[in-house]
C-alpha positions, 0 to 999 in steps of 0.5 A, spaced: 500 500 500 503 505 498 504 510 504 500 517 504 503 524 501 504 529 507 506 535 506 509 539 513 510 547 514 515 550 518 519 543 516 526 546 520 523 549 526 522 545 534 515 543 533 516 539 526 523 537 529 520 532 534 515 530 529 519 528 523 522 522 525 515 519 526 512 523 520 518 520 515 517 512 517 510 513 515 509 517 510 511 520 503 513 526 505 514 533 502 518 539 506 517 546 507 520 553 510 523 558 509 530 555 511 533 549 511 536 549 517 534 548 524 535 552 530 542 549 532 544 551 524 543 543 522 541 542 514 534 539 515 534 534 510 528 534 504 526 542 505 524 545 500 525 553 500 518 557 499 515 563 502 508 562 505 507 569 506 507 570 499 500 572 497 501 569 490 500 562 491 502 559 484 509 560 487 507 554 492 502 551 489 505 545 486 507 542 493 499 541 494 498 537 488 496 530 491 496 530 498 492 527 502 494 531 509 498 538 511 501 538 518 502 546 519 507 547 524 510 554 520 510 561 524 513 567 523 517 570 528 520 577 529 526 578 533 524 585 534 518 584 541 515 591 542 507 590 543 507 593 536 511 589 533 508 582 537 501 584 534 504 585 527 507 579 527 501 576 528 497 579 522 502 575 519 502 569 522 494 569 520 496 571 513 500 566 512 495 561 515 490 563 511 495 562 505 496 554 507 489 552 508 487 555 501 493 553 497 491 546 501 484 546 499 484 549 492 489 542 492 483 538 494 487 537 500 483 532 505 485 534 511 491 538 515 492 539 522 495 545 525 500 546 531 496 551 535 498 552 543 496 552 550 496 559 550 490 560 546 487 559 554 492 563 557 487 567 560 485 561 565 491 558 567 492 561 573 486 561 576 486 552 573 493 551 577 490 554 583 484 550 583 479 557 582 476 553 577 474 547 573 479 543 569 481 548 561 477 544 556 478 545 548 472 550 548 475 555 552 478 560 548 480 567 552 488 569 552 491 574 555 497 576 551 497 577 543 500 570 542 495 566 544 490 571 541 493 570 534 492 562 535 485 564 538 484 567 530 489 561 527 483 556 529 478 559 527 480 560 520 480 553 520 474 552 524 471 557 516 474 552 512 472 545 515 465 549 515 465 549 507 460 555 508 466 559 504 468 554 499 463 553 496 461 548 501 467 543 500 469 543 507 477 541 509 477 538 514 482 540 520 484 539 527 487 544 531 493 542 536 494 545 542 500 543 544 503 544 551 510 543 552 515 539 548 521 540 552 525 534 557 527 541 561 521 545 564 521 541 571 528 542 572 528 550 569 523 551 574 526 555 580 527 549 586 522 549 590 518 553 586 511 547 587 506 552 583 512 552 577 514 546 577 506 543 576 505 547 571 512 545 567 509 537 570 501 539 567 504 541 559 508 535 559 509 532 551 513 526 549 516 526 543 512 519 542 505 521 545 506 528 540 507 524 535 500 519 536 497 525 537 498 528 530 497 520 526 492 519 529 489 526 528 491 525 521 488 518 519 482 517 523 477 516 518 471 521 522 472 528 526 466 530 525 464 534 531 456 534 534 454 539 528 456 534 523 464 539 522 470 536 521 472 541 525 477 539 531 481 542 537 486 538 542 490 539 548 497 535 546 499 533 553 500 526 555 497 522 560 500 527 566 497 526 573 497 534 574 493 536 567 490 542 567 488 542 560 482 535 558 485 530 553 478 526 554 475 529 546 482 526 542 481 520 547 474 518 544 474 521 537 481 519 535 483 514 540 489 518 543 493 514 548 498 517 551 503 511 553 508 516 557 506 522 564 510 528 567 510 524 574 513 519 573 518 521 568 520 528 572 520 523 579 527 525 582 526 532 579 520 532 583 523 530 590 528 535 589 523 540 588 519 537 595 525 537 599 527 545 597 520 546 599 520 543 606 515 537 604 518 530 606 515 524 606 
């Protein structure tokens, strides 16, 4: 059976970096970002140079052809981080977001699934963490700096698109993944004996294997329809971690998400240093 076409945004950036080795195994792969280098400066190997914030969509187009799934990891970063500078770069990062959904669904793309972030409910973390209100669902949406609200407004275009209400009612389906913390480093970053830190780097814990189900999963699975009919989803990207703020229990029953790792029990000796700073024993 030949293997499914994929294509992959900001295929040299961290996000995509932690997929990849997964996403190469199982798919036919096609690369895109505006570098062909990583972070560390390493040649990522396959990427093809393109400009996703370029309007004219003719110049990408082609990389579309065929496929059967888009994993959109790209974003537009700025150096400079003045509050208008952090607000333009957002315009920016929802231009180019709605260039890759149209240049996906003109492509008759079947499905793309987009790497959103935690941060899209920024606004109720800390009253989540300090236990004032419920755990954060996926349809909670109110951040308090300018990154999350341009992934508030980064779903929601995909929420437009998998409408089909636009498109000439020819939906494309998509999944919005808010990824929480990617990094084997946060419970050791955080200051010793600092609880409230070090539950929160503990409840936004993903493996790389966990994230890397989360996005197949939602790539292969047949049906994504939400309530109403619309192949329209938003997942926490978390793994099973016992601290969790954030609900995983819609990828679980619509995609059969089964986080295999949790931060607990990977971060342990972390967190008995971080208890005994603390003063708690036993």
């Amino acid at each position: 059976m030949p293997k499914r076409k994929v294509v992959v945004t900001g295929a040299s950036g961290t996000i995509a970096g932690v997929l990849l080795p997964a996403l190469r195994e199982r798919y036919d792969l096609t690369l895109l970002d505006a570098r062909e280098t990583d972070r560390d400066g390493k040649a990522v190997a396959g990427v093809q140079i393109v400009n996703l914030l370029d309007q004219d969509r003719d110049s990408y187009r082609r990389y579309f052809a065929g496929a059967d799934a888009v994993a959109h990891c790209a974003y537009y970063r700025v150096d400079d981080q003045g509050e208008d500078a952090r607000f333009a770069s957002e315009l920016e990062n929802l231009q180019l977001t709605y260039n890759v959904y149209q240049a996906a669904w003109e492509a008759r793309v079947r499905r793309l699934v987009a790497a959103s972030t935690n941060h899209a409910a920024d606004f109720y973390e800390p009253y989540a963490l300090d236990g004032e209100s419920p755990m954060v669902t996926p349809d909670m949406n109110a951040s308090d700096n300018w990154y999350g609200w341009g992934k508030i407004a980064f779903e929601q275009i995909g929420q437009v698109f998998a409408s089909g209400v636009t498109h000439g009612g020819r939906p494309l389906e998509n999944v919005q993944i808010r990824i929480g913390g990617p990094r084997e480093t946060d419970v050791e970053d955080a200051p010793l004996g600092d609880l409230r830190r070090m539950r929160r780097a503990l409840a936004v814990y993903i493996s790389q294997r966990d994230m890397s189900q989360l996005f197949i999963k939602s790539i292969e699975t047949e049906d994504i329809r939400d309530d109403f009919g619309v192949p329209f989803q938003i997942f926490y990207g978390i793994s099973a971690n016992p601290h969790a703020i954030w609900s995983i229990a819609n990828a679980r029953g619509t995609i059969g998400y089964a986080p295999q790792d949790n931060a607990e029990e990977r971060f342990f000796e972390a967190i008995q240093a971080h208890m005994r700073a603390a003063g708690i024993t036993g």
